[in-house]
C-alpha positions as CSV (number, residue, x, y, z in Angstrom):
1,X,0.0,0.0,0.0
2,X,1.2,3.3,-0.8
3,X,2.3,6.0,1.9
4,X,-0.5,8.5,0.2
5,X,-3.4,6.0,0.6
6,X,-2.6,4.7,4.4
7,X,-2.1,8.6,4.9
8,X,-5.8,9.3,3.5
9,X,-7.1,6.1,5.6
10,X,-5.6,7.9,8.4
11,X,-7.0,11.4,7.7
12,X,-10.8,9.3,8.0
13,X,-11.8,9.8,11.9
14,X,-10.4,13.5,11.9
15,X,-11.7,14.7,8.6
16,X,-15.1,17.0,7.6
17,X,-18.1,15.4,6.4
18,X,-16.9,16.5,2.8
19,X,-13.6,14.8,3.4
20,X,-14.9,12.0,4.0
21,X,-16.5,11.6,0.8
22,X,-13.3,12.7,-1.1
23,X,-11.2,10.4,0.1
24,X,-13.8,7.6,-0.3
25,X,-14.2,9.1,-4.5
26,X,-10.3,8.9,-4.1
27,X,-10.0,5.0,-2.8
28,X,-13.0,3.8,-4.8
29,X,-10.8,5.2,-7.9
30,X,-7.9,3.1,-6.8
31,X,-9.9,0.4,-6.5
32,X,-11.4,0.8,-10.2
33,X,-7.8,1.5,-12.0
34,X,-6.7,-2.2,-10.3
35,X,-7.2,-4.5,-13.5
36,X,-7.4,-7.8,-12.0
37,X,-6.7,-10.8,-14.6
38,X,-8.0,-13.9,-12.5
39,X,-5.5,-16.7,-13.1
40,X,-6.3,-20.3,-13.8
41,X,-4.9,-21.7,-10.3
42,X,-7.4,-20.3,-7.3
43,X,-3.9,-19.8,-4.7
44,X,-2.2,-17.6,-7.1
45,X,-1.2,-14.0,-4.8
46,X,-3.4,-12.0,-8.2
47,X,-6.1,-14.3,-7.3
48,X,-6.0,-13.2,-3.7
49,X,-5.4,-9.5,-4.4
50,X,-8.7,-9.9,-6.6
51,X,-10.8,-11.2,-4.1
52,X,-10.4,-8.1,-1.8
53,X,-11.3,-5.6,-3.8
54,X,-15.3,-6.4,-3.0
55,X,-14.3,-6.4,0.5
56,X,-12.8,-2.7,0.6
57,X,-15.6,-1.5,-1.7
58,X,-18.0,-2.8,1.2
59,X,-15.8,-1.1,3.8
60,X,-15.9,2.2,1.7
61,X,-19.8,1.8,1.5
62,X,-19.8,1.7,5.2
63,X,-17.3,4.8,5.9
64,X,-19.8,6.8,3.5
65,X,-22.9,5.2,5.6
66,X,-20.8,6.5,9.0
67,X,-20.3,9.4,7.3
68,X,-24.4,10.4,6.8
69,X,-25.3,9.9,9.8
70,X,-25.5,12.7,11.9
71,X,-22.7,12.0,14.6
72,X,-23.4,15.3,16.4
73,X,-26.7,13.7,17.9
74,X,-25.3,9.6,18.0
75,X,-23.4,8.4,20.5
76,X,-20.0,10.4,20.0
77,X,-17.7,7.9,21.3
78,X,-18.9,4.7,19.3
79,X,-19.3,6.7,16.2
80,X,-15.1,7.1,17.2
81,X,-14.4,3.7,17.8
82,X,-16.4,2.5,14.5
83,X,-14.6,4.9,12.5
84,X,-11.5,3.6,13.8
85,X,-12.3,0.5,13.1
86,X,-13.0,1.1,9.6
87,X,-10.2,2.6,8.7
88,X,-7.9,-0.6,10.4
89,X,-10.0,-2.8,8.3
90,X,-9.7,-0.5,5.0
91,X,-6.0,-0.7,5.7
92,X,-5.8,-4.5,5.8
93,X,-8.0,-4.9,2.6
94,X,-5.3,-2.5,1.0
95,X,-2.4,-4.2,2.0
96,X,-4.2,-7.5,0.8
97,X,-4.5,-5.8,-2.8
């Protein structure tokens, strides 16, 4: 993973509503320049990188669902915690790709 996408990921829990949707344009756009060419054998390391592309789109979807709620009026510290849990879990799925 490069430094400027962990460094977005990291921007996440700190950033404006607006941000947030930025950087989610920004890693979705990663995610759809990624041409993945599934091989023949199912073990292959492409095969793997392939396969967690759905899971960080489903990860974005839900930083963008966190990010519409109103977290003024929402339980301020569990709207921290999930945010920081997203953004772990984003991180893995883009070291796995």
């Amino acid at each position: 993973m490069t430094d400027k996408i962990e460094n977005l990921i990291d921007e996440l829990p700190q950033a404006s509503n607006q941000r947030v949707e930025e950087i989610a344009s920004i890693l979705e756009g990663v995610l759809s320049d990624i041409e993945c060419k599934y091989p023949i054998e199912d073990d292959s390391d492409s095969a793997y990188e392939c396969q967690n592309i759905p899971k960080a789109k489903e990860l974005i979807a839900l930083v963008r669902a966190w990010n519409a709620r109103d977290r003024e009026r929402d339980d301020r510290e569990s709207e921290i915690k999930m945010i920081h849990k997203l953004s772990k879990e984003l991180k893995t799925a883009f070291n796995q790709i």
